[in-house]
C-alpha positions, 0 to 999 in steps of 0.5 A: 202307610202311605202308598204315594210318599216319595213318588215323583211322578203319576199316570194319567190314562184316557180311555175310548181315544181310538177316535182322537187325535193325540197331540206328539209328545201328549203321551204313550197310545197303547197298541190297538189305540183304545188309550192313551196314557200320560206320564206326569212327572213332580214340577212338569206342567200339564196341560188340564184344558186338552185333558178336559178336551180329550176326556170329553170328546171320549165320552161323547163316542160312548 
């Protein structure tokens, strides 16, 4: 059975972001800010380089 088959997006979820800066429009910040979490939708381009920036950053504060 596959779980994803037909699926046209995925979220992508960053914990730790209360400290970063998140870009307009990057995505939706949970109320208390503690994450932020990304819709990818099939065929939109995404942006790895400020995902890797923003993942780095996180776990510097851990």
């Amino acid at each position: 059975m596959c779980l994803f088959c037909g699926q046209k997006w995925v979220n992508v979820t960053l914990f730790n972001a209360s400290g970063l800066t998140i870009p307009q429009g990057y995505g939706e910040i949970s109320s208390n800010g503690d994450r932020v979490t990304a819709k990818i939708q099939d065929g939109q381009d995404f942006d790895y380089a400020l995902f890797t920036e923003l993942l780095q950053q996180a776990a510097r504060t851990l």
